[in-house]
C-alpha positions in Angstrom: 96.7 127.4 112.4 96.9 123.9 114.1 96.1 121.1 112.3 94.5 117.9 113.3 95.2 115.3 111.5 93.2 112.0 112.0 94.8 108.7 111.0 98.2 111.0 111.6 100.1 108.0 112.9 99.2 105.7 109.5 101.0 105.5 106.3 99.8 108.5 104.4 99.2 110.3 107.9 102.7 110.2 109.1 103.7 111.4 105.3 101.5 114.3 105.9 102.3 115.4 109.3 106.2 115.4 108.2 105.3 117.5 105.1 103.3 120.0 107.4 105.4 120.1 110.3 108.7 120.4 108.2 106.5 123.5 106.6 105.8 124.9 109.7 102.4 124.2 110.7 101.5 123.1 114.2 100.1 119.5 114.0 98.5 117.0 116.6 97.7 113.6 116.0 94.6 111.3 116.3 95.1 107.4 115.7 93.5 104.5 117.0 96.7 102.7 116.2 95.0 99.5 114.3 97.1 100.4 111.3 99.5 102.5 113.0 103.6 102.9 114.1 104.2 105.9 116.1 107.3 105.9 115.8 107.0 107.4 111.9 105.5 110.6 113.8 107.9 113.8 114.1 108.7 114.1 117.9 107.2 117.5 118.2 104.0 116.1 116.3 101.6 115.0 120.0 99.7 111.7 119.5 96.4 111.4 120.6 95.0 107.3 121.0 91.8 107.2 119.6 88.6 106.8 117.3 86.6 109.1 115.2 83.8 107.4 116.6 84.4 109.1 120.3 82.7 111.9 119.9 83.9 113.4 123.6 87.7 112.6 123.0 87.2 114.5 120.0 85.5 117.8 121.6 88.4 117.2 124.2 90.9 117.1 121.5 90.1 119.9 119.2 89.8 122.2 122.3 92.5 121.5 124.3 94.8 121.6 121.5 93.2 125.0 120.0 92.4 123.2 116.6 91.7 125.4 113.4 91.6 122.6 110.9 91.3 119.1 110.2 93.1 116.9 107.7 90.6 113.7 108.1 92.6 110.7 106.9 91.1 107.8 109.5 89.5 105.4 107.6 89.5 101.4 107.0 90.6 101.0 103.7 90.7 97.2 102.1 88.3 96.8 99.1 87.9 92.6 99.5 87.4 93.7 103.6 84.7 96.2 103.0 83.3 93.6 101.0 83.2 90.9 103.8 82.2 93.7 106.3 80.0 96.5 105.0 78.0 97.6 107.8 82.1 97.8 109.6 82.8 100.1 106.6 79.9 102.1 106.7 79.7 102.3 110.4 83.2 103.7 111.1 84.0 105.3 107.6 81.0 107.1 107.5 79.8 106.8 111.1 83.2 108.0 112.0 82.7 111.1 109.7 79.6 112.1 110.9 80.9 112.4 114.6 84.0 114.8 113.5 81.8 116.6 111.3 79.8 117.5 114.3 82.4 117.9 116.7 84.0 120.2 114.2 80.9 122.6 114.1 80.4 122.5 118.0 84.1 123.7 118.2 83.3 126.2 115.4 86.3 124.9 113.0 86.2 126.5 110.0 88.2 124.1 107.7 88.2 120.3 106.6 90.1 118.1 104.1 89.0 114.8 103.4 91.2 112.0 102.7 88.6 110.3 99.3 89.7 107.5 96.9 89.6 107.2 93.0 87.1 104.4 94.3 84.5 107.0 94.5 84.7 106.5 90.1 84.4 102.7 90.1 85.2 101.5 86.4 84.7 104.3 84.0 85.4 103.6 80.3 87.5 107.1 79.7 91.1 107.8 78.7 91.3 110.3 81.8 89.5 110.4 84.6 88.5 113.9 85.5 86.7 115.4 88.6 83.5 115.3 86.5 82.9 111.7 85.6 80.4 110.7 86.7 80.7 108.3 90.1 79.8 104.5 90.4 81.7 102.8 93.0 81.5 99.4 92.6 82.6 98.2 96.4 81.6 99.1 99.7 84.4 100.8 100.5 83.9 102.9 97.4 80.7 103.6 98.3 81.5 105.2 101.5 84.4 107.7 100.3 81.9 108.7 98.3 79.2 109.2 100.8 81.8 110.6 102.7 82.1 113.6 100.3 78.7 114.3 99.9 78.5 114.6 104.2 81.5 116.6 103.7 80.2 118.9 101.5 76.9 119.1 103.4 78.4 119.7 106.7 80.4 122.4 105.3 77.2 124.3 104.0 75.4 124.0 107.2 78.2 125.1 109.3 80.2 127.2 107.0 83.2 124.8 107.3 86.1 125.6 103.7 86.4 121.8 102.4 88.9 119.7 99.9 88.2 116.4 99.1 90.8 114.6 97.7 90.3 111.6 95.4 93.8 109.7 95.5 94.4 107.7 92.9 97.7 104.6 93.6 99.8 105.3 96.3 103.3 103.9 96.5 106.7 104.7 98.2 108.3 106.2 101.1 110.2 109.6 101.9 112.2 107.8 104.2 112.5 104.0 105.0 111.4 104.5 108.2 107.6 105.6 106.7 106.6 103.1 104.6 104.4 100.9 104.1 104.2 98.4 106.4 101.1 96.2 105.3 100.7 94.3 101.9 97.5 95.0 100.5 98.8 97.6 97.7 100.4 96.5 94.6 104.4 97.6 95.4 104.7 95.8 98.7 102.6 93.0 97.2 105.2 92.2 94.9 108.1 92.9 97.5 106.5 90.3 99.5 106.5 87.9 96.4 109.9 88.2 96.0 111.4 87.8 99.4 109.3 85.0 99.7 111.0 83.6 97.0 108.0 83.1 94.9 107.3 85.2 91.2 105.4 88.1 91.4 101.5 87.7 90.2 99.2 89.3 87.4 95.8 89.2 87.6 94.8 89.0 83.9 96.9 89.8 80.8 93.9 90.2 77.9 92.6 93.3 79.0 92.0 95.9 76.2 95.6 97.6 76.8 99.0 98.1 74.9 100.4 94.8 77.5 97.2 92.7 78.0 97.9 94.0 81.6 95.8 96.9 83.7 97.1 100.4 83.9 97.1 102.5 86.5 97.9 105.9 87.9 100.7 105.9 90.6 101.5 108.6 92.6 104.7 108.6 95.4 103.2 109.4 98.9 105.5 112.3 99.0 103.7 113.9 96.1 100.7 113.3 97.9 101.5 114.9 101.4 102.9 117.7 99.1 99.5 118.2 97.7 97.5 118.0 101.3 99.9 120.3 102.7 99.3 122.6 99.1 95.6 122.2 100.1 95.5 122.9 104.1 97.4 126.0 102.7 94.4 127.0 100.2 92.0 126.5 103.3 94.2 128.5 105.9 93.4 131.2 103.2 90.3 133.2 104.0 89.8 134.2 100.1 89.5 130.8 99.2 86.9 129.5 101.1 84.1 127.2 99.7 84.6 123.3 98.6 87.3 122.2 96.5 87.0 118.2 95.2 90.4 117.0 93.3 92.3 114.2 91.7 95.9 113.4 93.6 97.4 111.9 90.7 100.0 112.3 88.3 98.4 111.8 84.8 100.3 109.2 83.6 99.2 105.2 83.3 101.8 102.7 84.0 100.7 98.8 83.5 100.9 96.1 86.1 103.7 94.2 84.0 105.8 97.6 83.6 105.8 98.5 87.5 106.3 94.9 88.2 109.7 95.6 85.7 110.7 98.2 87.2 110.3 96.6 91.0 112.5 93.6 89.2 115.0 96.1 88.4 115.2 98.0 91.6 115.7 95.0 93.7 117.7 92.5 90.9 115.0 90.0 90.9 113.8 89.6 87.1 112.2 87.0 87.5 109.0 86.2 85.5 105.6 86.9 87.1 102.8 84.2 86.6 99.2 85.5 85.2 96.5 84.2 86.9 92.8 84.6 86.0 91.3 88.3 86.0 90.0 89.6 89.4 86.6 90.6 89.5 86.1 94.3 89.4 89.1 95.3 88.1 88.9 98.1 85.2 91.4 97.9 82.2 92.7 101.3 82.4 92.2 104.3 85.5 94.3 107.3 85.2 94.0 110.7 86.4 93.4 113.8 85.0 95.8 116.0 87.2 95.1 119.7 85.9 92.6 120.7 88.6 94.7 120.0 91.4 97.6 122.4 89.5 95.3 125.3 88.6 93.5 125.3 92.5 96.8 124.4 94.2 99.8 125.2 92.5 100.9 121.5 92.8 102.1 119.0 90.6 103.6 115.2 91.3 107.5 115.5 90.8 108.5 111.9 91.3 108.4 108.7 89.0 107.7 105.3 89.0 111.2 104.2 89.8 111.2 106.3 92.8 108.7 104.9 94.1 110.0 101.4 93.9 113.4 102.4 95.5 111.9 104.1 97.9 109.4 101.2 98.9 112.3 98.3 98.6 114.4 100.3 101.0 111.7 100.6 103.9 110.5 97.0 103.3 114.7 96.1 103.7 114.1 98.2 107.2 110.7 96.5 108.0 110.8 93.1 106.5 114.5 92.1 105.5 115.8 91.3 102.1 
């Protein structure tokens, strides 16, 4: 097998082509570098620079390197963006789909996973989230994971292509300093930012329906999660498990904005008390995952905690930011 891994140069990419390299499989790399460092890549991991949207580069690419399957994680990714710039989102998120999807058949590619979003679920009023509630995205950006899935899923009947769709739910952290996160868009490095900065960390709403007034989530360390696309290009490379898989990346447990921001305040000796603002719009009181699917179809399970993942994230943004 040789895996193509598309965004491989990006946060969760680089994560992934360490897990699968450092396994054994033979990866090459597609980025456009808008959200990239190379540096995080392996050296033996090749980089190609470029879109999903070139269809040709993509031919190229999956022929010259002998590509058996695709790990499709390119994708822009900012809810309040996609907002601002839907017909952007829809043009390279799904647009940018389409392209690989039929540059995958033409080069007869038998297997797909698809990075997709616990945005696909938009607000549900449920205790867990399971791979059967129903779907409402409530942004563009939601919107087009989810259309995303549904053109994976078609492609792969058409063209006989095994797909996995993975729904990620919150992910946080950094197997090594030199991967993480370098923008400040997600929660973890939101607050890091706050705090070197010298400024308290910020709650949007504290009267939502929950034990703390303040919204849960599910968080799951990026090394759980290039654990489970690595479990899942595995279950593809299999020819007995062929088909369409579609699974929560999660760990099944809600933690609440005021606990992580505790925890952060821990890891990096800053206590200091964050200020609540007014609620943002769209946000839902409580979305956690219901992890058992991804165990049963992939052996795989999230081993790491909360306070790992703020350790892990205050170290890289010491190597990227200072503090």
């Amino acid at each position: 097998m040789t895996w193509l891994i598309t965004g491989g140069a990006g946060y969760i990419g680089a994560h992934v082509a360490r897990a699968m390299t450092g396994a054994g499989e033979s990866v090459v790399a597609l980025d456009d570098l808008s959200a990239a460092v190379p540096a995080r890549l392996p050296a033996e991991v090749p980089l190609v620079r470029g879109s999903t949207l070139d269809g040709a580069l993509l031919k190229r690419v999956l022929t010259e390197y002998g590509v058996t399957g695709v790990v499709h994680l390119a994708a822009r990714k900012q809810v309040a963006e996609s907002v601002a710039q839907p017909t952007r989102y829809y043009r390279e998120n799904v647009g940018g789909l389409a392209t690989l999807l039929d540059a995958v058949a033409e080069a007869g590619v038998g297997r797909l996973l698809f990075s997709s979003s616990a945005a696909v679920y938009g607000n549900p009023d449920v205790d867990l989230i399971t791979e059967d509630t129903p779907c409402a995205p409530v942004n563009p950006y939601g919107e087009t994971k989810l259309a995303g899935e549904w053109l994976v899923r078609a492609a792969g009947r058409a063209h006989g292509i095994s797909t996995v769709c993975l729904r990620y739910f919150n992910v946080a952290g950094a197997a090594a300093p030199e991967l993480a996160d370098t923008g400040v868009f997600n929660i973890v490095p939101m607050v890091l930012d706050r705090l070197t900065r010298d400024e308290a960390p910020r709650i949007f709403g504290d009267d939502y329906p929950t034990p703390d007034g303040t919204c849960v989530r599910d968080y799951i360390h990026v090394a759980d999660l290039a654990e489970a696309h690595l479990a899942a290009a595995r279950r593809l490379a299999d020819g007995d498990a062929a088909g369409d898989l579609t699974l929560n990346i999660g760990r099944g447990e809600g933690v609440s904005v005021r606990e992580l921001i505790t925890v952060i305040g821990e890891v990096t000796g800053d206590r200091r008390a964050p200020v609540v603002e007014g609620r943002r719009p769209g946000d839902a009181p409580r979305a956690v995952a219901s992890a058992e699917r991804a165990a049963e179809a992939l052996g795989w399970r999230a081993r790491r905690g909360v306070r790992e993942m703020a350790e892990s994230a205050w170290q890289g943004w010491r190597l990227h930011h200072g503090g």
